[in-house]
C-alpha positions in Angstrom: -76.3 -39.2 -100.9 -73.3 -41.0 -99.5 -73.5 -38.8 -96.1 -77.2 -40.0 -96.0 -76.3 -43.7 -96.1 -73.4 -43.3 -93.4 -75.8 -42.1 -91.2 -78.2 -44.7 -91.8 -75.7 -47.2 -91.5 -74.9 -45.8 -88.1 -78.3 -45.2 -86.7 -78.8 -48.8 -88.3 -75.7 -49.8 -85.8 -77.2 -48.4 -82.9 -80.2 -49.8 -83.2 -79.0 -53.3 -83.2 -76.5 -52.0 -80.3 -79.2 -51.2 -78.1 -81.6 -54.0 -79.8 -78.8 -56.1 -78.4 -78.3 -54.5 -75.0 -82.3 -55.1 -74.4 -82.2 -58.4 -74.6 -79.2 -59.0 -72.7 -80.7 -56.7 -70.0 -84.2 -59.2 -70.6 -83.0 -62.6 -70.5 -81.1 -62.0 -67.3 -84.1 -61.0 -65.6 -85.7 -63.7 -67.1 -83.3 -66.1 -65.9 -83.4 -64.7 -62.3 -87.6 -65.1 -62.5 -87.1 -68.4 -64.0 -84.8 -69.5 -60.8 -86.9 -68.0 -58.3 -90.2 -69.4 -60.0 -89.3 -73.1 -61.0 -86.5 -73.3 -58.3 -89.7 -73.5 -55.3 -91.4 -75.5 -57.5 -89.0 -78.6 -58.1 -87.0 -78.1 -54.1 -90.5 -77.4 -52.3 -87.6 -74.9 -50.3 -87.3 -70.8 -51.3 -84.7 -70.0 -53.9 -83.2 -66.7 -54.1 -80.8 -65.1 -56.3 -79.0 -61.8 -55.9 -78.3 -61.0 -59.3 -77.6 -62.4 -63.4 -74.8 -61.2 -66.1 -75.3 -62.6 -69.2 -73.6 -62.0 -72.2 -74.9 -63.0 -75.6 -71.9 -62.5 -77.7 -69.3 -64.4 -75.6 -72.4 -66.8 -73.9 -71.1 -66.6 -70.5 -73.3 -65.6 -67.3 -72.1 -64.9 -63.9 -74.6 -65.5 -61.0 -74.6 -63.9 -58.1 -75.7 -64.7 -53.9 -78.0 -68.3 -54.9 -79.4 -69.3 -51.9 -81.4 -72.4 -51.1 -83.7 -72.3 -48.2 -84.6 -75.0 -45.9 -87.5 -77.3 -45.5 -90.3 -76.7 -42.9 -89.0 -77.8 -39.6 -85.5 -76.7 -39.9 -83.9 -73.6 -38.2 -81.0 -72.8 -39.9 -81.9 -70.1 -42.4 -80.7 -71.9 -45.2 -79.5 -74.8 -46.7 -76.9 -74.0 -49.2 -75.5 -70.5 -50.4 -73.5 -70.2 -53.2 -71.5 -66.5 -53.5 -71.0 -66.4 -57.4 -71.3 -69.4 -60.0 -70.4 -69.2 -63.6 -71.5 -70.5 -66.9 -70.6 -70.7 -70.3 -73.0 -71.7 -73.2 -72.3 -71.9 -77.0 -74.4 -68.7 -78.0 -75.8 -70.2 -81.4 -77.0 -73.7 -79.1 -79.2 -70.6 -77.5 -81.9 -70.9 -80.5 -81.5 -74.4 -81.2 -83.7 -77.6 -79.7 -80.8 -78.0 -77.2 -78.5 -75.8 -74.9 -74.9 -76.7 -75.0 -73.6 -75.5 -71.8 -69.7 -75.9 -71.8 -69.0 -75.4 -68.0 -70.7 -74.9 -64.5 -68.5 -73.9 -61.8 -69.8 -73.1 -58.4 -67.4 -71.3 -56.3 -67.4 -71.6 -52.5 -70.5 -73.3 -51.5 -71.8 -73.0 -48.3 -73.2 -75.9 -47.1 -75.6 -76.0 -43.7 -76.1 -79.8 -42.2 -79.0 -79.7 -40.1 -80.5 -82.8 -38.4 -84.3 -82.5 -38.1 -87.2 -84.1 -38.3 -87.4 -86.9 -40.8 -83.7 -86.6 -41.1 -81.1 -84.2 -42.8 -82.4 -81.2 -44.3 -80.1 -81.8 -47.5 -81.7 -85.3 -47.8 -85.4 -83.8 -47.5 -84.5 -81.3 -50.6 -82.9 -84.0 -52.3 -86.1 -86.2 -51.8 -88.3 -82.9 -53.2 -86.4 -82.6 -56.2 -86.6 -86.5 -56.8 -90.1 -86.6 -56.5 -90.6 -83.5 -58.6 -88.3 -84.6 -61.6 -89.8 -88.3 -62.1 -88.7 -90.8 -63.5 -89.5 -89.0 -67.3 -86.7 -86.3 -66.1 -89.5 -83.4 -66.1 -90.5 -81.8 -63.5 -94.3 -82.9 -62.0 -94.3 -79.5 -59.9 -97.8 -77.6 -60.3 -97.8 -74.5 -62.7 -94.0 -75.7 -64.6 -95.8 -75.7 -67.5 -94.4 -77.9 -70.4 -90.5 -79.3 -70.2 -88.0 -76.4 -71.1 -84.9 -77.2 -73.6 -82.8 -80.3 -73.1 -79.5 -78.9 -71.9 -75.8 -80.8 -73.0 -73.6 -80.1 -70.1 -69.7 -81.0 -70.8 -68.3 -79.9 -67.1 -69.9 -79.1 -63.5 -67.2 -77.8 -61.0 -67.9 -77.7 -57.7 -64.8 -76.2 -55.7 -63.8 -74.8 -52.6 -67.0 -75.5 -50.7 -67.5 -75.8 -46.7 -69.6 -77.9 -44.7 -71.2 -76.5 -41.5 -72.7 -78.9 -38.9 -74.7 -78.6 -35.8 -75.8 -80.7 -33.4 -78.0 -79.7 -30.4 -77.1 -83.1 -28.5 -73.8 -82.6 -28.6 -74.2 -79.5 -26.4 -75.1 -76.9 -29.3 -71.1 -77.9 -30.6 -70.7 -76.3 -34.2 -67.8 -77.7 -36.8 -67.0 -77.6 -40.3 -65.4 -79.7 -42.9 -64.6 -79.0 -46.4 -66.5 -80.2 -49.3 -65.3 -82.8 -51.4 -64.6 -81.2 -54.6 -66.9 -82.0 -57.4 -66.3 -82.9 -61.0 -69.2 -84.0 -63.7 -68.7 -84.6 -66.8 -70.0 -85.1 -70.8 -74.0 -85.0 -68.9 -77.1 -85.1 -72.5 -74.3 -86.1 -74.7 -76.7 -88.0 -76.5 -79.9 -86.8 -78.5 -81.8 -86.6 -76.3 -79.5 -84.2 -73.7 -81.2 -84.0 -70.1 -83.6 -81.4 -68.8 -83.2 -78.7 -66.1 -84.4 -80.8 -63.7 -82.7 -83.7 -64.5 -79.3 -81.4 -63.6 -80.5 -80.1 -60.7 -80.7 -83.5 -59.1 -77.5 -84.7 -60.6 -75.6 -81.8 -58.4 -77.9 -82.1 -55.6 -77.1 -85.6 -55.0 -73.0 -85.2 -55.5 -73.6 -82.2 -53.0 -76.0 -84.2 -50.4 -73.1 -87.1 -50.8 -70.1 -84.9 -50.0 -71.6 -83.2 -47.3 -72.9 -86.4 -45.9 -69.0 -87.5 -45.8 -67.9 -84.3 -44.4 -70.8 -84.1 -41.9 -69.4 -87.3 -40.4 -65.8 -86.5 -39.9 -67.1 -83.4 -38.1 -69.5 -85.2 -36.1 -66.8 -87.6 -35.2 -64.6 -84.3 -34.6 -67.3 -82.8 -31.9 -67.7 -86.4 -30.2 -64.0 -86.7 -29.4 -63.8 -83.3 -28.4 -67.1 -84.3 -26.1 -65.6 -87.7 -24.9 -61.8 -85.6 -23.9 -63.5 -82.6 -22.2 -66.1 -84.7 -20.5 -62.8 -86.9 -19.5 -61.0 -84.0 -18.2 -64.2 -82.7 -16.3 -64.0 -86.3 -14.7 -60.4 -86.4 -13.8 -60.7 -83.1 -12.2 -63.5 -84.3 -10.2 -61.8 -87.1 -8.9 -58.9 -85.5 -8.1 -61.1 -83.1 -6.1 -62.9 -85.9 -4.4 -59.4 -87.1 -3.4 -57.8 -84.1 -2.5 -61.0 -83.9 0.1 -60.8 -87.2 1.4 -56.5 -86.7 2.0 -57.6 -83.7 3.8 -60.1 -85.2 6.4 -57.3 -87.7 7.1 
């Protein structure tokens, strides 16, 4: 008798092992879905993601090769590409009426600043995401269905990030800046927390602001490095033109 209820304690133990392991394996699809589904949806822009490890017991995630496309009209492939982000969650928040998400940290962002038409592409997504989440903090975008859970988010980390600008006026000239590292903190404290969407554009607008300001130095970069060569060009033309002249003397 006590041999028989070892082994259903074990097989008991197993079950909830692999019970376990399914829904891990689950919700990580589910979250990549979810990215790639509402992600279009609220950015009007593609949204890819390479891959999700999530794990229940310790409620952290790792995420993998995000990348956010660009807007119609814009011919850089995308607009931001982030190599590996994590999170960590309080697991038992995971049932309840509101997430608490302890930290966000987005490693290495690659930003792409593209002038185009109607502006920046960063400024276009920024203005689908504003338009999508509303003023109510939801998201308006067709086929979202009803508001997910309010989130409580203590810390977003942006960090080692790089800004990459090209203009075609400036003769096709590419340079980069670093981001301005970026630090949120204590966003839903309150009751009533803040959706999804009402994260999204939090980040997107500290991302669209720092790579404005890195956008400019590097703009400024490329028209001194314009204004010298163009100066050199001239100088050696002159002195070509006077060397000539000397020589017809």
């Amino acid at each position: 008798m006590k041999k028989l209820l070892i082994r259903i304690l074990i097989a008991l133990v197993v079950i909830v092992i692999v019970a376990v392991l399914a829904i891990g394996l689950s919700l990580d699809g589910a979250i990549k879905k979810g990215v790639e589904t509402i992600g279009p949806q609220i950015a009007k822009v593609d949204v890819k993601l390479d891959s999700v490890n999530l794990s229940l017991l310790s409620g952290s995630a790792k995420i993998k090769g995000l990348i956010v496309g660009n807007p119609e009209g814009y011919k850089t492939p995308s607009a931001i590409s982030v190599g590996s982000a994590s999170v960590s969650v309080s697991p038992k928040s995971l049932l309840s009426d509101k997430i608490v998400v302890h930290s966000i940290r987005i490693e290495s962002p690659q930003i792409i600043y593209e002038l185009g038409p109607g502006g920046n592409n960063l400024k276009k997504i920024q203005s689908n995401v504003e338009a999508s989440v509303g003023d109510s903090g939801g998201t308006s975008a067709p086929g979202a269905g009803k508001p997910g859970k309010k989130l409580q988010v203590d810390e977003v980390v942006v960090t080692g990030g790089n800004v990459t600008l090209g203009i075609s006026a400036l003769g096709g000239k590419v340079a980069s800046a670093p981001l301005p590292e970026i630090h949120l903190t204590n966003l839903g404290q309150g009751p009533e927390g803040i959706t999804a969407g009402e994260l999204a554009r939090r980040i997107l607008n500290e991302i669209t602001a720092g790579a404005l300001k890195a956008a400019s130095g590097a703009a400024t970069d490329i028209g001194k490095g314009v204004v010298e060569e163009a100066t050199k060009d001239l100088g050696k033309t002159t002195k070509g033109i006077t060397d000539l002249l000397k020589k017809k003397k």
